[in-house]
C-alpha positions as CSV (number, residue, x, y, z in Angstrom):
1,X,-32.0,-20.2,22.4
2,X,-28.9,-17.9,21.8
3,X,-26.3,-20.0,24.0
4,X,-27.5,-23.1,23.0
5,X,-27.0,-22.0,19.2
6,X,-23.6,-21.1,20.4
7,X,-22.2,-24.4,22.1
8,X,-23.9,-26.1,19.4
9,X,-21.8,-24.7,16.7
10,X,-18.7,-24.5,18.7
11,X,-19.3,-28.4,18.8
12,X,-19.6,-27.9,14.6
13,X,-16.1,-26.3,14.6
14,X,-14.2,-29.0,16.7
15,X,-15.4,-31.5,14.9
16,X,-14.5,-29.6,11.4
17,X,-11.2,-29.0,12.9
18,X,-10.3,-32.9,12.6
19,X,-11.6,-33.5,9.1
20,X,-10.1,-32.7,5.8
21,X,-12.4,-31.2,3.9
22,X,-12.4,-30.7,-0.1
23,X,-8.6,-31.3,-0.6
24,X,-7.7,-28.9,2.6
25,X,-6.3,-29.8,6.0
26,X,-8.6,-28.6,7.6
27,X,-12.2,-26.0,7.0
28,X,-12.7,-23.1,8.9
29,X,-16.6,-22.2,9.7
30,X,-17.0,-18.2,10.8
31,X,-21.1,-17.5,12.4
32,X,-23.1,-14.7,13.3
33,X,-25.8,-15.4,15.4
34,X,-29.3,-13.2,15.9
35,X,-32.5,-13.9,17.7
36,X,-36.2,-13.4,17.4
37,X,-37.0,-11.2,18.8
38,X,-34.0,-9.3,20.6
39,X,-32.8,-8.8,17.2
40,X,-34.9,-8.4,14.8
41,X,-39.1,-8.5,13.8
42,X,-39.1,-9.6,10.9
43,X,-36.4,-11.7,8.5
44,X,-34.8,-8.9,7.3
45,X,-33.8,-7.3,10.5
46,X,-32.5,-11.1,11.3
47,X,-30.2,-11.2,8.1
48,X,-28.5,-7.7,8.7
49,X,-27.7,-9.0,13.0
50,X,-26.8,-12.3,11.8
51,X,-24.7,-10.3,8.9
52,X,-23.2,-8.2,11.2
53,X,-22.3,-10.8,14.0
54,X,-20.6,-13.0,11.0
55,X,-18.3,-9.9,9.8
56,X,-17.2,-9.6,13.5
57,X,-16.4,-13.2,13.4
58,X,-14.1,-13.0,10.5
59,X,-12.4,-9.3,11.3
60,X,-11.4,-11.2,14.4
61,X,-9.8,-14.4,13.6
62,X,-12.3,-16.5,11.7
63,X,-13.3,-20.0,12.7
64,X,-15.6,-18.2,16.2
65,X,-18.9,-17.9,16.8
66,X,-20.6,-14.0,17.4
67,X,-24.4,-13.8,19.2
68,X,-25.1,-10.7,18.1
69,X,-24.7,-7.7,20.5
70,X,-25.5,-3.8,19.4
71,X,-22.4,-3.3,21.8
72,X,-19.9,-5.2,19.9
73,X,-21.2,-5.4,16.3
74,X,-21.7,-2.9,14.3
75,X,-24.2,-3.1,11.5
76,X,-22.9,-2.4,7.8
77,X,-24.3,-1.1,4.6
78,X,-24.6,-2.4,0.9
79,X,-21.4,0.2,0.1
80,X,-19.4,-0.8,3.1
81,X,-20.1,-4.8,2.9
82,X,-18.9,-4.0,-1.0
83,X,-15.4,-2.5,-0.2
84,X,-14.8,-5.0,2.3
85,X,-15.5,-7.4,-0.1
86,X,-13.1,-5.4,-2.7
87,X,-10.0,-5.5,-0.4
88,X,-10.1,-9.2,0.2
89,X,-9.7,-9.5,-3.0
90,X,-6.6,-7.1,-3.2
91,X,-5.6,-8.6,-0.1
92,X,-5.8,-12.1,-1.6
93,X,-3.9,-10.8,-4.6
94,X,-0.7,-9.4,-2.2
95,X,-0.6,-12.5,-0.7
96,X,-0.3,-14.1,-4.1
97,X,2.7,-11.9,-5.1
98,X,4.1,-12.7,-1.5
99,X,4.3,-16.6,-2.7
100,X,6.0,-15.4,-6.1
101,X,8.7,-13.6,-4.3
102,X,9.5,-16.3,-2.1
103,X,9.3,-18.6,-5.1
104,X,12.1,-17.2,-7.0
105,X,14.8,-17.7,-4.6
106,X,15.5,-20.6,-3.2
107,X,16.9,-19.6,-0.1
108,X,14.1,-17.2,1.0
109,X,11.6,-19.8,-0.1
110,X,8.7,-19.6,3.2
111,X,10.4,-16.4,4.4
112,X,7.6,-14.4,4.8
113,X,5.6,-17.7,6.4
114,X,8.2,-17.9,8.7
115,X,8.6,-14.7,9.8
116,X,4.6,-13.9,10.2
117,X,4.4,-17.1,12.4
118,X,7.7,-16.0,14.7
119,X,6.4,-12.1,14.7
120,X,3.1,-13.6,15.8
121,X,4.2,-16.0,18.6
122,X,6.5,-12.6,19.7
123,X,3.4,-10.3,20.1
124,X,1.9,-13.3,22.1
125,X,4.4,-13.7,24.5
126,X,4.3,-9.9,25.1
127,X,0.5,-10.1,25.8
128,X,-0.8,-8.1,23.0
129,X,-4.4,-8.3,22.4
130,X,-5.8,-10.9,20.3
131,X,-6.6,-8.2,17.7
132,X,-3.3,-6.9,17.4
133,X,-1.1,-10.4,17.0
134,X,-3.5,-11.2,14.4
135,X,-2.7,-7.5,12.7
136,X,1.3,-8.9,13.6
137,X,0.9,-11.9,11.9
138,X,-0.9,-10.0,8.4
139,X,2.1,-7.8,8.5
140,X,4.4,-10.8,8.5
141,X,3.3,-11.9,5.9
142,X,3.3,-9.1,3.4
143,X,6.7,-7.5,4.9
144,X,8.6,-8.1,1.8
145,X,5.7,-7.9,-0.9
146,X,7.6,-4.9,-2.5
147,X,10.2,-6.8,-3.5
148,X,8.4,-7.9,-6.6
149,X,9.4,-4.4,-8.1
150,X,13.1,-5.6,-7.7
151,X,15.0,-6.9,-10.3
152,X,15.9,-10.7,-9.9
153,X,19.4,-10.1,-11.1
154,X,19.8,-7.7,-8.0
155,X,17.6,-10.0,-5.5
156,X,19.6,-12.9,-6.2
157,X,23.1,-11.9,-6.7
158,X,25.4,-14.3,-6.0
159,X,27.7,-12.0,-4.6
160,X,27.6,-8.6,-2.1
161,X,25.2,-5.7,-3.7
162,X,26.9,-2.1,-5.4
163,X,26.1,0.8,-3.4
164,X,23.8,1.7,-6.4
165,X,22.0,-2.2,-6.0
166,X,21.3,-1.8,-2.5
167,X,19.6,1.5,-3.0
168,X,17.5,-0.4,-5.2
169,X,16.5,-2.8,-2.4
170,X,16.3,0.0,0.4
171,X,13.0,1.0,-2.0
172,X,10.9,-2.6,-1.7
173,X,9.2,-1.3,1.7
174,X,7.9,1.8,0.0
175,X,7.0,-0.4,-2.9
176,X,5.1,-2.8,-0.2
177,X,3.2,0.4,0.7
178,X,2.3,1.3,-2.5
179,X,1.1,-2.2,-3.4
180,X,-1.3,-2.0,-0.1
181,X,-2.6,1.2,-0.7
182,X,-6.9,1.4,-0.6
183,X,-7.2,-1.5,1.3
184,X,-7.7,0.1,4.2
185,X,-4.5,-2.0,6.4
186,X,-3.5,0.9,8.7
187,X,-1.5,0.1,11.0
188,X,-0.5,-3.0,8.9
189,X,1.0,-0.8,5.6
190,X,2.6,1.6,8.1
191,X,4.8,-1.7,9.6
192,X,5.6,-2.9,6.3
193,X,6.8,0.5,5.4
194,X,8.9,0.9,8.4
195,X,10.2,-2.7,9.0
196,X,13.9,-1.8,7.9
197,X,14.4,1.3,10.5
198,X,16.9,0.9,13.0
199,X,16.7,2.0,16.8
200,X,19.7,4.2,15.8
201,X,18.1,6.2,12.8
202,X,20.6,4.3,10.1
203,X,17.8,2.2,8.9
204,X,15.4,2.8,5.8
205,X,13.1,4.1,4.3
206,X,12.7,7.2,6.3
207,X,15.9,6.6,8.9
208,X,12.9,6.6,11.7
209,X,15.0,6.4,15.4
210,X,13.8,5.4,18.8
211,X,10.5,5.4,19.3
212,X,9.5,7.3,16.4
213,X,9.6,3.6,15.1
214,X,5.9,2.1,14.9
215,X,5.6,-0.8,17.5
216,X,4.8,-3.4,14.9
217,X,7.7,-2.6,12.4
218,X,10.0,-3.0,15.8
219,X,8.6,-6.1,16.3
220,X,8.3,-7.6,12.3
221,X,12.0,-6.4,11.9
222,X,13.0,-8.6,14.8
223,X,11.5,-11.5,13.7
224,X,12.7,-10.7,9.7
225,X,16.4,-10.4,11.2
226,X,16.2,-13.5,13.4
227,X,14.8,-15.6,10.2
């Protein structure tokens, strides 16, 4: 039956959890779950719960287990399983260009590692829900994608940054935003837009003050400023 599906392939993930697999640390195993015949009369029904359990598995945190529940999961068409598919991909690639930044300079190599898994623990200890720290820890980890629009001579100056230079950099969280845009991140892009205000309104882009400030670009720039 449903449950014992369920402890049966929570049993499959501890045990993947202690075996490196293909070259990896570890593998990850995401499942959706659907039963004849609460869910479904014939196989196709089956496939689109099972479908729809899985996607709930992997928007919340991969490596769980989903018995399908017309409460929690929501059922998805061809277009909509398409475009998520599309912005992994584009999520994939900002994540990509996230490594190359951190490449280039020595001393901000892991950076954006770093401050996704501090941001993270900090939304934790606050008590955010488990959805949220995950959206914390995404944001952490593309906070600085923008700055592949700036120069190298300007990111890696050996020396303080013109007036003219720094305006430059005050531009790579609107950049960020750009490079996110039609992947459907919200509230994710907003935080990486808005991780340089300042509580006082002399932060940038937008000189956002208070608590005009999103909650997650409070929190990233903590993190960014403590790393």
């Amino acid at each position: 039956d449903q449950q014992a599906a369920y402890r049966s392939l929570e049993d499959v993930q501890r045990r993947l959890a202690g075996e490196p697999v293909g070259g990896v640390d570890t593998a990850t195993i995401s499942v959706g779950i659907a039963s004849y015949p609460e869910h479904g009369v014939g196989a196709d029904d089956l496939q689109r719960t099972a479908d729809g359990a899985l996607y709930w598995s992997k928007r919340h945190g991969k490596n769980r287990s989903c018995l399908y529940s017309p409460s929690l999961v929501r059922i998805y068409s061809a277009e909509e399983l398409e475009r998520d598919a599309e912005r992994a991909v584009g999520l994939r690639a900002a994540k990509n260009l996230v490594r190359f930044v951190d490449a280039k300079d020595p001393q901000t190599a892991n950076h954006s590692q770093v401050v996704s898994e501090l941001a993270h623990a900090i939304a934790v200890e606050l008590g955010l829900d488990e959805a949220t720290t995950e959206q914390i820890r995404l944001a952490g980890i593309l906070h600085d994608l923008g700055k592949v629009g700036i120069p190298d001579e300007i990111l890696q100056a050996p020396r303080a940054l013109t007036d003219e230079e720094f305006e430059t950099v005050k531009q790579h969280p609107v950049f960020g935003f750009a490079l996110l845009e039609g992947l459907d991140l919200n509230p994710v892009d907003r935080w990486v837009l808005h991780h340089h205000e300042h509580w006082d309104g002399t932060g940038y882009p937008d000189g956002l003050a208070g608590d005009d400030i999103p909650d997650g670009a409070r929190l990233l720039a903590l993190a960014d400023a403590y790393d």
